[in-house]
N, CA, C, O and CB atoms as a CASP TS submission, in Angstrom:
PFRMAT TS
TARGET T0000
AUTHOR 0000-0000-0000
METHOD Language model
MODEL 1
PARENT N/A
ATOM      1  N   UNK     1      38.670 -15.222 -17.283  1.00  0.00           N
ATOM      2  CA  UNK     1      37.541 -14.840 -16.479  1.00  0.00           C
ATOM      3  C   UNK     1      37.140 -13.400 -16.767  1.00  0.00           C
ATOM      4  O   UNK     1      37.829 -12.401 -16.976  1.00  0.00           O
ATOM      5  CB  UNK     1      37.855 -15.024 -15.007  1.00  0.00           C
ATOM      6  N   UNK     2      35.830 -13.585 -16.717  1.00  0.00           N
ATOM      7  CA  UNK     2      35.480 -11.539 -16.932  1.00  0.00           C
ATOM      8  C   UNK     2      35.357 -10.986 -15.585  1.00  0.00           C
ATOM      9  O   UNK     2      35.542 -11.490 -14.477  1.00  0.00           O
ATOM     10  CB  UNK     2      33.674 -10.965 -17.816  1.00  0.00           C
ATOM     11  N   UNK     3      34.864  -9.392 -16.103  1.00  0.00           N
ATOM     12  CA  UNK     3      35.166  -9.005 -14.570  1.00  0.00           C
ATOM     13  C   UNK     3      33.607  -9.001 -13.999  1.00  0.00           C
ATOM     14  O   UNK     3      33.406  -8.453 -12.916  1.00  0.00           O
ATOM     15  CB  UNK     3      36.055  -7.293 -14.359  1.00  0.00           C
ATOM     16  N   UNK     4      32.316  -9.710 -14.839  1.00  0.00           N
ATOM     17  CA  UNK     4      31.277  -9.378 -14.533  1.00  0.00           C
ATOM     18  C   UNK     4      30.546 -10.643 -13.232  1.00  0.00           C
ATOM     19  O   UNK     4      30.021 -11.732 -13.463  1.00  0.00           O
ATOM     20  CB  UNK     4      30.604  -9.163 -15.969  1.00  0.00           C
ATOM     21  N   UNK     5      30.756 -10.047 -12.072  1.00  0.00           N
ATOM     22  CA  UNK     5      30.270 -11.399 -11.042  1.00  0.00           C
ATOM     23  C   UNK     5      29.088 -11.622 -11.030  1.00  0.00           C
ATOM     24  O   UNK     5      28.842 -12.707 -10.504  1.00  0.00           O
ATOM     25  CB  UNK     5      30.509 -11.340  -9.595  1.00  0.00           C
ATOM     26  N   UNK     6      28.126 -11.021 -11.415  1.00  0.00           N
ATOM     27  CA  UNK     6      26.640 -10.520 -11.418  1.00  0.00           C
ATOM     28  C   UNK     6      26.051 -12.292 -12.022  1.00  0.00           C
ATOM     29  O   UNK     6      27.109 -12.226 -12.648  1.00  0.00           O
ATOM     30  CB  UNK     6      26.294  -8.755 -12.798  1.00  0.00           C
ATOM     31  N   UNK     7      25.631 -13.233 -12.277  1.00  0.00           N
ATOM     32  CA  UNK     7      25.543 -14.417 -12.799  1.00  0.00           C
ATOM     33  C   UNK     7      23.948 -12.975 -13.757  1.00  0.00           C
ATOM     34  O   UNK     7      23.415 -11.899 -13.486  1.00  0.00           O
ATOM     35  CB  UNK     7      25.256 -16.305 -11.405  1.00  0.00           C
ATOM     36  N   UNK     8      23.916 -14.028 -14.854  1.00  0.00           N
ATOM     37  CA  UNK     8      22.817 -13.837 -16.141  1.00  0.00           C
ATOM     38  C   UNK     8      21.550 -13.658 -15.279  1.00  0.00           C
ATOM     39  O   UNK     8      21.021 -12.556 -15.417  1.00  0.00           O
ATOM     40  CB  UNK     8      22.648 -15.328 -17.364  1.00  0.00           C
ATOM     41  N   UNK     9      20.977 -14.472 -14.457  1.00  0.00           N
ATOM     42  CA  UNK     9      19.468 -14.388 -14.272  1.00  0.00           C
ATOM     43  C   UNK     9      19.410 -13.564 -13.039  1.00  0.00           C
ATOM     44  O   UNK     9      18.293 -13.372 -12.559  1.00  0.00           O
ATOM     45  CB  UNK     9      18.671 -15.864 -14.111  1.00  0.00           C
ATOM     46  N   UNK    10      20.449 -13.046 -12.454  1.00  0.00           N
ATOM     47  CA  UNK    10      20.531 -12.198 -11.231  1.00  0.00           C
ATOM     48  C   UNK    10      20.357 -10.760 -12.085  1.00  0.00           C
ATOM     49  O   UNK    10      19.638  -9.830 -11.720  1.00  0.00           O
ATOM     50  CB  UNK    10      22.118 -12.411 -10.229  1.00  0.00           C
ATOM     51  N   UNK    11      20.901 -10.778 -12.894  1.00  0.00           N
ATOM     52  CA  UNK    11      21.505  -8.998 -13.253  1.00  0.00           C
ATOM     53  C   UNK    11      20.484  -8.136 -13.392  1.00  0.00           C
ATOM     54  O   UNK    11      20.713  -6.941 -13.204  1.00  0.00           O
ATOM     55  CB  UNK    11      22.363  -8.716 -14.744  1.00  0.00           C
ATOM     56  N   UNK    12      19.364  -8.508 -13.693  1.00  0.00           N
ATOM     57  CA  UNK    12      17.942  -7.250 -13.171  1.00  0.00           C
ATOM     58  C   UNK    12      17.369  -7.560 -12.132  1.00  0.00           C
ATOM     59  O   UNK    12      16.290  -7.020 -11.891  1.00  0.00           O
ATOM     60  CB  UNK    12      16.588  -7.055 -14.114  1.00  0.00           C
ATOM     61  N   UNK    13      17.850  -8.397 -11.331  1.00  0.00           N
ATOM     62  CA  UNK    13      17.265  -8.582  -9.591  1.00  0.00           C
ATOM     63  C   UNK    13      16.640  -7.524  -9.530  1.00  0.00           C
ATOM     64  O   UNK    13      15.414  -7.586  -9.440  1.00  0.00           O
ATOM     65  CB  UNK    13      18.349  -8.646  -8.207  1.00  0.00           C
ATOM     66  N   UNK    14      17.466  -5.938  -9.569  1.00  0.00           N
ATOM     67  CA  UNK    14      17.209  -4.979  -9.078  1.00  0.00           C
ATOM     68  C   UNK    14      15.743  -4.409  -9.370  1.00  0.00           C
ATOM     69  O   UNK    14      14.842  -4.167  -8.567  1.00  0.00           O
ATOM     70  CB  UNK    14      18.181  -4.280  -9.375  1.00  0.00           C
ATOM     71  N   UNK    15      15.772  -4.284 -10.591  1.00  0.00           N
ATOM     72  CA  UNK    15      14.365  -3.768 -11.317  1.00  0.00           C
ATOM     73  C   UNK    15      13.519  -4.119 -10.707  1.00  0.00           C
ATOM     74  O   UNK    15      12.788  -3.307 -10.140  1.00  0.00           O
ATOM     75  CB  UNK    15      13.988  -4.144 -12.602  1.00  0.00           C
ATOM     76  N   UNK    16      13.247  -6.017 -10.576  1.00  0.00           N
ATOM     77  CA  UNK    16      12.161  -6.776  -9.586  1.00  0.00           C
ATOM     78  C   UNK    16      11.896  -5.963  -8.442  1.00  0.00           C
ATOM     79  O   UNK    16      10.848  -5.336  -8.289  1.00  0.00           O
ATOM     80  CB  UNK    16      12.663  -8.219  -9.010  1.00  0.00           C
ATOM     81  N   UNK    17      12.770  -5.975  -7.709  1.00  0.00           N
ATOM     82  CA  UNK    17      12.764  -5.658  -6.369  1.00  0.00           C
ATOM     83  C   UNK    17      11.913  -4.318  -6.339  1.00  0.00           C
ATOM     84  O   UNK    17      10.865  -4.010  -5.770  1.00  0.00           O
ATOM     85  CB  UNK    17      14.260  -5.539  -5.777  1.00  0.00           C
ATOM     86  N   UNK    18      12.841  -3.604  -7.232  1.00  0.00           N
ATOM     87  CA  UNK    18      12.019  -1.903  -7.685  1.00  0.00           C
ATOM     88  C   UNK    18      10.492  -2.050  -7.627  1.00  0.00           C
ATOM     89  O   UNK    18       9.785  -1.482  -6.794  1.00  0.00           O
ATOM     90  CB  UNK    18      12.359  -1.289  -9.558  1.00  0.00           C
ATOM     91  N   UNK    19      10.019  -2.936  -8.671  1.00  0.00           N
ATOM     92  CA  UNK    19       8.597  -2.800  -9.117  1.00  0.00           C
ATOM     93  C   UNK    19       7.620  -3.618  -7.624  1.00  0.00           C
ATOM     94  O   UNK    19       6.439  -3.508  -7.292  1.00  0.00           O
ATOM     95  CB  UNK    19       8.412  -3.772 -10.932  1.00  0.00           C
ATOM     96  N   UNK    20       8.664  -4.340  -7.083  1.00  0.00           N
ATOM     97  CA  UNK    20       7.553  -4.957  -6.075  1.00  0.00           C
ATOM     98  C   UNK    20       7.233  -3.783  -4.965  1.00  0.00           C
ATOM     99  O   UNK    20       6.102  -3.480  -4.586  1.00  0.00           O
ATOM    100  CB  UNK    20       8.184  -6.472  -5.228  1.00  0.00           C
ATOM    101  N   UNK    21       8.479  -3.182  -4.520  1.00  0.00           N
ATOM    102  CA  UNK    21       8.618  -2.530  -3.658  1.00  0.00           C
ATOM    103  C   UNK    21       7.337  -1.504  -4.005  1.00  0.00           C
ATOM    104  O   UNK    21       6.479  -1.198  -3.178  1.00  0.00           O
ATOM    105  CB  UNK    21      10.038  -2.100  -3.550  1.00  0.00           C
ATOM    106  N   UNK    22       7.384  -0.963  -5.600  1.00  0.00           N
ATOM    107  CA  UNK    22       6.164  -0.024  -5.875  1.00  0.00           C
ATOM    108  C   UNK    22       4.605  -0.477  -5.638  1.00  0.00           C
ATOM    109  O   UNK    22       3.547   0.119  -5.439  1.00  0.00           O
ATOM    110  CB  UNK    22       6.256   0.336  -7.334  1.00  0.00           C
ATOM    111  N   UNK    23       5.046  -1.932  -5.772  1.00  0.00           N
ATOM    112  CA  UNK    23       3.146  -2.562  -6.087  1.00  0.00           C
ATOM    113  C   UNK    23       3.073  -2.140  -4.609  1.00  0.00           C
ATOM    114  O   UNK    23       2.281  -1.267  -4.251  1.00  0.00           O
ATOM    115  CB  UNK    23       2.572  -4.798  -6.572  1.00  0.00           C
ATOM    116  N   UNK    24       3.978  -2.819  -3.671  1.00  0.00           N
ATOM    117  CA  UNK    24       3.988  -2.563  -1.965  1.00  0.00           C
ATOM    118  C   UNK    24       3.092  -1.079  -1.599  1.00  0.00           C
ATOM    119  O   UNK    24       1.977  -0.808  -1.155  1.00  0.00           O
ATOM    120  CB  UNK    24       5.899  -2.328  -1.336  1.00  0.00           C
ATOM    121  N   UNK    25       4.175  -0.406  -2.024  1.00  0.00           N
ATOM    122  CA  UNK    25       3.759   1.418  -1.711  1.00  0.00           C
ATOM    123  C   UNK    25       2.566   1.626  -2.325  1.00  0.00           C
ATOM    124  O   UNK    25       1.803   2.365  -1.704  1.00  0.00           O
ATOM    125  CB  UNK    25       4.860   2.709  -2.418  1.00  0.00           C
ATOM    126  N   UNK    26       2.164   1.177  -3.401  1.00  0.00           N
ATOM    127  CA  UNK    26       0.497   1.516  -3.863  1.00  0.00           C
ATOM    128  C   UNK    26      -0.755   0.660  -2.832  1.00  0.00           C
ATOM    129  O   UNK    26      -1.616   1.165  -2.112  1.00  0.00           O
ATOM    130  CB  UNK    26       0.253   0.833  -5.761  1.00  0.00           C
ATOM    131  N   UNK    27      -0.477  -0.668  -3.078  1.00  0.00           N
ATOM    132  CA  UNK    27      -1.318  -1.312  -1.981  1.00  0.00           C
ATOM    133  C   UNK    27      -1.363  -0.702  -0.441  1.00  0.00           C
ATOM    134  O   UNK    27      -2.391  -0.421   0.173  1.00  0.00           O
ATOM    135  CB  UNK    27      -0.804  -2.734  -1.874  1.00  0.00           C
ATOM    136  N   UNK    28      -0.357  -0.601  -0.090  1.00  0.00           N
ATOM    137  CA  UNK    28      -0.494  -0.010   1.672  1.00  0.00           C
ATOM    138  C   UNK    28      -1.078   1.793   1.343  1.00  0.00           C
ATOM    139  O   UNK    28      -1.405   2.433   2.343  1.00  0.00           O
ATOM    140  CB  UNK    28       1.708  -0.023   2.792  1.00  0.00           C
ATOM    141  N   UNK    29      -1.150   2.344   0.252  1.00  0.00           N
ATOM    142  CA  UNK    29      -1.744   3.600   0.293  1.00  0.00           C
ATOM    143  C   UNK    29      -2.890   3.501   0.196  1.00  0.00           C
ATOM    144  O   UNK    29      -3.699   4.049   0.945  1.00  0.00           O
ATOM    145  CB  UNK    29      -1.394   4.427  -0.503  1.00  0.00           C
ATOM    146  N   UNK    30      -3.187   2.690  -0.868  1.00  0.00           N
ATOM    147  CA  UNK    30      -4.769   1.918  -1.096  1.00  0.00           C
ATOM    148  C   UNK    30      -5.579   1.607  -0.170  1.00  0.00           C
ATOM    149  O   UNK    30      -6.755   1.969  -0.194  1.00  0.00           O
ATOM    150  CB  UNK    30      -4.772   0.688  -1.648  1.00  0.00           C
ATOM    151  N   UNK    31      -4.860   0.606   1.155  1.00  0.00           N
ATOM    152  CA  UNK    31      -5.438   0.353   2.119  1.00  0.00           C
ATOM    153  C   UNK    31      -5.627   1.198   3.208  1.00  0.00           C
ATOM    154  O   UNK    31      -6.546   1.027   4.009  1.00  0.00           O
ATOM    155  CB  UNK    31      -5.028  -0.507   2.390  1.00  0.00           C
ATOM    156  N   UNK    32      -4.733   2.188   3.293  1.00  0.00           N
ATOM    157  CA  UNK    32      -4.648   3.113   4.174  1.00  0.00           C
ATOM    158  C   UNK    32      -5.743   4.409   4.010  1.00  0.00           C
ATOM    159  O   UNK    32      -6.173   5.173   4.874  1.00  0.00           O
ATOM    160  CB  UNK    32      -3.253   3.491   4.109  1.00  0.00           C
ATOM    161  N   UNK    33      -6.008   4.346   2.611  1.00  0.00           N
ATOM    162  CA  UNK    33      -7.104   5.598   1.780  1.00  0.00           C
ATOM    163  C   UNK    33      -8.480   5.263   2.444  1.00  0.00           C
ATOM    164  O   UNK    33      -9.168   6.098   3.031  1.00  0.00           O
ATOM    165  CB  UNK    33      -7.305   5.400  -0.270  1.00  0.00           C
ATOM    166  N   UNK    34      -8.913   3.480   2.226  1.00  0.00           N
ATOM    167  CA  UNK    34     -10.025   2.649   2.586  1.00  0.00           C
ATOM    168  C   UNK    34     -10.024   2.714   3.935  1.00  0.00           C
ATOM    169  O   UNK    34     -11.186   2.774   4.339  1.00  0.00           O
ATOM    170  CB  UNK    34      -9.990   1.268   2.103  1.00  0.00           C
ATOM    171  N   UNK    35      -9.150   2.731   4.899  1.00  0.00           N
ATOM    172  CA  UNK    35      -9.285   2.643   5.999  1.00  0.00           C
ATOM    173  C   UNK    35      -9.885   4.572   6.982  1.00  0.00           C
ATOM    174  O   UNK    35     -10.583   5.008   7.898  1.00  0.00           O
ATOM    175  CB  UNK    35      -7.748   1.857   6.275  1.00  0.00           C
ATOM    176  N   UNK    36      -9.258   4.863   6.243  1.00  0.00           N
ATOM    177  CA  UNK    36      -9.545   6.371   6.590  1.00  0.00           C
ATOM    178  C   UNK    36     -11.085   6.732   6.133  1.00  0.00           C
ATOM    179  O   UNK    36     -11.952   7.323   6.777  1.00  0.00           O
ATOM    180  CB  UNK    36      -8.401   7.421   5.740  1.00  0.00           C
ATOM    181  N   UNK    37     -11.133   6.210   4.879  1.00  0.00           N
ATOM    182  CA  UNK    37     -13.148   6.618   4.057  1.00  0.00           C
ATOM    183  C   UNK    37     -13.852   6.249   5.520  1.00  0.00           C
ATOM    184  O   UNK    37     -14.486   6.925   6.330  1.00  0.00           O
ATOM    185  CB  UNK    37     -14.084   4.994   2.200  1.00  0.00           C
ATOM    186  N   UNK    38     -13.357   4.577   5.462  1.00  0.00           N
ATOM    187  CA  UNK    38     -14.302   4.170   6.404  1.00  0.00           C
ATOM    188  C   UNK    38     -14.263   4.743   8.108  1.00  0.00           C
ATOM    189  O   UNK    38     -15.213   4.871   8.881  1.00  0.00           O
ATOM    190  CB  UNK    38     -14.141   2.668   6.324  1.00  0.00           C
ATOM    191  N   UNK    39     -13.053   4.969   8.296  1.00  0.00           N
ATOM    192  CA  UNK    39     -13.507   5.728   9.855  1.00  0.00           C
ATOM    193  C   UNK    39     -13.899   6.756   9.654  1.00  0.00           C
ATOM    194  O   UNK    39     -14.251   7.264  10.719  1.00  0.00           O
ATOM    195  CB  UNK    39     -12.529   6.013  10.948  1.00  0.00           C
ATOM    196  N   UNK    40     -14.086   7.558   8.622  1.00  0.00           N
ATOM    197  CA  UNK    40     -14.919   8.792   8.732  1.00  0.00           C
ATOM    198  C   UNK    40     -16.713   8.873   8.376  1.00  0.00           C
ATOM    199  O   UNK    40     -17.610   9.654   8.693  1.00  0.00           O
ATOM    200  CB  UNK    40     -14.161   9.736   7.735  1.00  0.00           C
ATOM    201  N   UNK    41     -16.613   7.315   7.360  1.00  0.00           N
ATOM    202  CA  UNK    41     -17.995   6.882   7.530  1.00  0.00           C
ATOM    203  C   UNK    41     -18.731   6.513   8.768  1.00  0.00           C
ATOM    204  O   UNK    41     -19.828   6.860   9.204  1.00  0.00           O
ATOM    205  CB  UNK    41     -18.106   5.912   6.846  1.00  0.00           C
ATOM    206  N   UNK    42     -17.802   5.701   9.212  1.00  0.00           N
ATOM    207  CA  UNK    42     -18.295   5.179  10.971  1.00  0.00           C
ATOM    208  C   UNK    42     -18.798   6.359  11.749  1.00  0.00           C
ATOM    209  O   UNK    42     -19.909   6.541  12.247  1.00  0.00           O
ATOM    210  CB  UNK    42     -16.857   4.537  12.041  1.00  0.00           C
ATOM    211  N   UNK    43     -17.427   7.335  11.739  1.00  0.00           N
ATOM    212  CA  UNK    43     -17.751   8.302  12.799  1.00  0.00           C
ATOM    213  C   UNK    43     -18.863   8.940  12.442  1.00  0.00           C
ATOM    214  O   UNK    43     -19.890   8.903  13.120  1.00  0.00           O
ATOM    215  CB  UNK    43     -16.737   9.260  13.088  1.00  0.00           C
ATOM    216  N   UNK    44     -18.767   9.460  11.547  1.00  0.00           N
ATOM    217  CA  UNK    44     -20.436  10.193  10.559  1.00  0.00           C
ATOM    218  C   UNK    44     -21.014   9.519  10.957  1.00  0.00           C
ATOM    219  O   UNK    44     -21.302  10.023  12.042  1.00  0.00           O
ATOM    220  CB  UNK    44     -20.854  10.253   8.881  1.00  0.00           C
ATOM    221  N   UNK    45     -21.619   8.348  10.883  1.00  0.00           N
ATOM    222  CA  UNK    45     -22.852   7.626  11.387  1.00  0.00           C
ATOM    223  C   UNK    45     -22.874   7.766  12.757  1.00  0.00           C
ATOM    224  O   UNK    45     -23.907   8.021  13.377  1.00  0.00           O
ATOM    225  CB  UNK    45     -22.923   6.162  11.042  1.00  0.00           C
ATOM    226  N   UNK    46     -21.783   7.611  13.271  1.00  0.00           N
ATOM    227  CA  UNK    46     -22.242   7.317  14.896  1.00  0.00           C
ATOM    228  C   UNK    46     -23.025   8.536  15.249  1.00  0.00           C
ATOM    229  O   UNK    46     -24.144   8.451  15.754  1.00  0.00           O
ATOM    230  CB  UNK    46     -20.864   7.138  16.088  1.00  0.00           C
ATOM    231  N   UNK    47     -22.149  10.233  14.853  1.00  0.00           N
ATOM    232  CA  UNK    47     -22.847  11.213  15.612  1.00  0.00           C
ATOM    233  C   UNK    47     -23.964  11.419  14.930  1.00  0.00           C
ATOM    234  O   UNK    47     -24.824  12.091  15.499  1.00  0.00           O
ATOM    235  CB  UNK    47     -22.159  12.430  15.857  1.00  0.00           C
ATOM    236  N   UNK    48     -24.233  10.931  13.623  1.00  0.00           N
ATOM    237  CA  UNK    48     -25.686  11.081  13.319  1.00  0.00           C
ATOM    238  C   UNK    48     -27.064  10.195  14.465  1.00  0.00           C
ATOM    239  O   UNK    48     -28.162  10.479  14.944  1.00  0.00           O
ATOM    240  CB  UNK    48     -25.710  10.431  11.658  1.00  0.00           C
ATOM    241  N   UNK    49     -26.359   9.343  14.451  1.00  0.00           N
ATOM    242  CA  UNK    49     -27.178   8.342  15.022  1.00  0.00           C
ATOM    243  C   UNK    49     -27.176   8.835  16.883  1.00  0.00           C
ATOM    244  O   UNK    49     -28.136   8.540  17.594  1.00  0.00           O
ATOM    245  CB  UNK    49     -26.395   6.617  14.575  1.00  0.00           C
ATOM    246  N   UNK    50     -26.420   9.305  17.223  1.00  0.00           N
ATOM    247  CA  UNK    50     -26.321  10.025  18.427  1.00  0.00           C
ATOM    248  C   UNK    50     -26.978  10.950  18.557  1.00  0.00           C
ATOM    249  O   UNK    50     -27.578  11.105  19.620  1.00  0.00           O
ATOM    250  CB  UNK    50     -25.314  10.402  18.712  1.00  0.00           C
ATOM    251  N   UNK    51     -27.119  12.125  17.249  1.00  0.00           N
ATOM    252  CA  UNK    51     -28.009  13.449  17.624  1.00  0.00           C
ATOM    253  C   UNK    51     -29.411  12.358  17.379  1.00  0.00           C
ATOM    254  O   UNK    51     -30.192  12.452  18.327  1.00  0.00           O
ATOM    255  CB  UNK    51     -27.806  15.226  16.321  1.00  0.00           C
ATOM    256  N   UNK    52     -29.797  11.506  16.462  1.00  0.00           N
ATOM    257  CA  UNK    52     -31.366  11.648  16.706  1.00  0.00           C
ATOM    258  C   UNK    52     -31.682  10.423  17.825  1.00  0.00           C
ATOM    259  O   UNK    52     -32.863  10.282  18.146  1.00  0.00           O
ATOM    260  CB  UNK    52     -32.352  11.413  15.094  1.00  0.00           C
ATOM    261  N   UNK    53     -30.825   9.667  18.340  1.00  0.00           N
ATOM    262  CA  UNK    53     -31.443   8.917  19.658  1.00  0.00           C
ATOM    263  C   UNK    53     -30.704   9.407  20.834  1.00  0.00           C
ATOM    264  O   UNK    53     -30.591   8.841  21.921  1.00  0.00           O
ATOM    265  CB  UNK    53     -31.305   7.235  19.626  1.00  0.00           C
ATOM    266  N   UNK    54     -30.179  10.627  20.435  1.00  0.00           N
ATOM    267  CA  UNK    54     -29.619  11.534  22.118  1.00  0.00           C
ATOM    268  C   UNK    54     -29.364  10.582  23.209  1.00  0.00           C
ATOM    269  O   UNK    54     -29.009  10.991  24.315  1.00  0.00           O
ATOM    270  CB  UNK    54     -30.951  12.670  22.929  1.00  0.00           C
TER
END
C-alpha cells in the first residue's frame, strides 16, 4: 500500500474549489459595483426630479 490516500481524481479538488471560490469573489463584487452605480443613479434622479417639481 502507498502512503498516498488522496484517490487520482480527488488530488486537485483543491485548485477547483480555489478557482470557484474566485469566480464567487468577482461576481458578488460585480454585483455589488452595479448595485451601488445604480443607487446613486436613483438617488441622482430623485433629487433632480425633486428640485424641479419641489
Amino acid at each position: 500500500m502507498t502512503d498516498n490516500t488522496i484517490p487520482p481524481e480527488l488530488e486537485f479538488a483543491e485548485d477547483d474549489d480555489m478557482r470557484q471560490r474566485d469566480r464567487r469573489l468577482n461576481r458578488t463584487r460585480l454585483v455589488a459595483w452595479i448595485v451601488i452605480g445604480a443607487l446613486i443613479l436613483t438617488g441622482g434622479g430623485a433629487t433632480v426630479l425633486a428640485l424641479i417639481f419641489g
